[in-house]
Each structure stands twice: as structure tokens, then as C-alpha cells.
C-alpha positions in Angstrom: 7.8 -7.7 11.7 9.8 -6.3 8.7 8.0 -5.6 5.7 9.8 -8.3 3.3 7.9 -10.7 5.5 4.7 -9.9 3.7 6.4 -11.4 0.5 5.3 -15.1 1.5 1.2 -14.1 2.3 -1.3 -13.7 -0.1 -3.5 -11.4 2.6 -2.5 -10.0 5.4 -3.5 -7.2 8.0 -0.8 -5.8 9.7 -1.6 -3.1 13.0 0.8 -0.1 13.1 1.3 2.3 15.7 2.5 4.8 12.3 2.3 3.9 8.6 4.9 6.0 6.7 6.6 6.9 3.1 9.1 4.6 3.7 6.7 1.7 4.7 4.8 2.4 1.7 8.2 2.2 -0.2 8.9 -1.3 1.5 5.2 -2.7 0.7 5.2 -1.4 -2.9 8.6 -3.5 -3.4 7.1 -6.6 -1.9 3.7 -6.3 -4.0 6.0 -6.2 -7.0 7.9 -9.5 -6.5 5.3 -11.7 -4.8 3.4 -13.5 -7.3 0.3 -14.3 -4.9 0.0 -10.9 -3.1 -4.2 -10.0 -3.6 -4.8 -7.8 -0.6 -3.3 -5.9 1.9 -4.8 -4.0 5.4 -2.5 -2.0 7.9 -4.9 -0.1 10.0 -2.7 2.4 12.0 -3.3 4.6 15.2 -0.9 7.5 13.9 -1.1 7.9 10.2 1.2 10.1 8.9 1.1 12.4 5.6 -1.3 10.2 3.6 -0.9 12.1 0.9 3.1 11.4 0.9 2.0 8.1 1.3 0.2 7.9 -2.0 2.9 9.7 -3.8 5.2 6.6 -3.2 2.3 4.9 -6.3 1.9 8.0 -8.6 3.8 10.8 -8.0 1.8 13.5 -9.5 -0.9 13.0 -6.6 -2.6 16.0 -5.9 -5.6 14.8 -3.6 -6.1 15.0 -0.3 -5.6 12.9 2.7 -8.5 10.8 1.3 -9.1 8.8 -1.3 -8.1 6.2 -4.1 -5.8 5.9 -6.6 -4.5 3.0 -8.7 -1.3 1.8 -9.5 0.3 -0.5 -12.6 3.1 -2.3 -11.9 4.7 -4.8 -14.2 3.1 -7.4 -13.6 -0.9 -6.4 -12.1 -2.7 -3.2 -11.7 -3.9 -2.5 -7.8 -6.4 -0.4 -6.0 -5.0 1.9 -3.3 -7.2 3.0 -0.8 -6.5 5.6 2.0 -7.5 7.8 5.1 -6.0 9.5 8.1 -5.7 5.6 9.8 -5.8 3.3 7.5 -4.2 2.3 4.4 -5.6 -0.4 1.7 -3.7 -2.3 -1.5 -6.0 -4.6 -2.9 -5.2 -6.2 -6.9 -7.9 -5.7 -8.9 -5.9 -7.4 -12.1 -3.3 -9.5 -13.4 -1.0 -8.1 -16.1 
């Protein structure tokens, strides 16, 4: 299922086989144009670079391969959540 699908749900978990920059890049421009995304699951079997991953919502990220961070978009501020198989967006805020 491509990404922009995610636009129309409000929750979803999606299963991966890989979860990637360029997936994160994909979900992070459907988070910022659906008006009823609140939470997001994609467990994944091969994860890879989580800490690329994370970069794609602040770009200074220095962590490791697990952890949290939050991002601010224009319009809501969102809790990311990550490890070596799994990958949570969850908004903890409208702006």
C-alpha cells in the first residue's frame, strides 16, 4: 500500500518487511496534511538505520538506534518513538 494512503486514517498499523528514510519522508508528508492523523504503528522485520530514520524529524539527531524525539510541524507537535523493529508517531498536541 503506498504511503499517501495513510492520509485518509486517523490510526493505523502498517507491517513492513523494511522501514526506511524515504518511508519516513513519505509518512512525515502525510502527517503534515491529514487533519485527523493521532497515531501511527509500522512494526518492521528489517529496520534499517534508525537513526537515519529519525533524522528525517530533526536533523541534528545524535542518539542512538533507540529512543524518542519529538517533532513540531505546522500544525501539531508529535512523539516519535523508535528501535531496531519498530517505528512509532503518535500526536501528543494540536497547534
Amino acid at each position: 500500500m503506498p504511503m499517501e494512503y495513510l492520509y485518509n486514517f486517523d490510526r493505523f498499523e502498517l507491517h513492513l518487511i523494511r522501514f526506511n528514510p524515504e518511508d519516513a519522508i513519505k509518512v512525515r508528508d502525510v502527517i503534515c496534511k491529514s487533519p485527523t492523523f493521532e497515531f501511527g504503528y509500522f512494526p518492521a522485520i528489517d529496520f534499517f538505520f534508525p537513526e537515519e530514520v529519525a533524522r528525517v524529524f530533526q536533523p541534528d539527531y545524535e542518539g542512538g538506534s533507540e529512543g524518542s524525539i519529538r517533532y513540531r510541524n505546522s500544525t501539531a507537535d508529535f512523539l516519535i518513538s523508535f528501535e531496531e523493529e519498530e517505528f512509532k508517531i503518535e500526536k501528543v498536541s494540536q497547534n
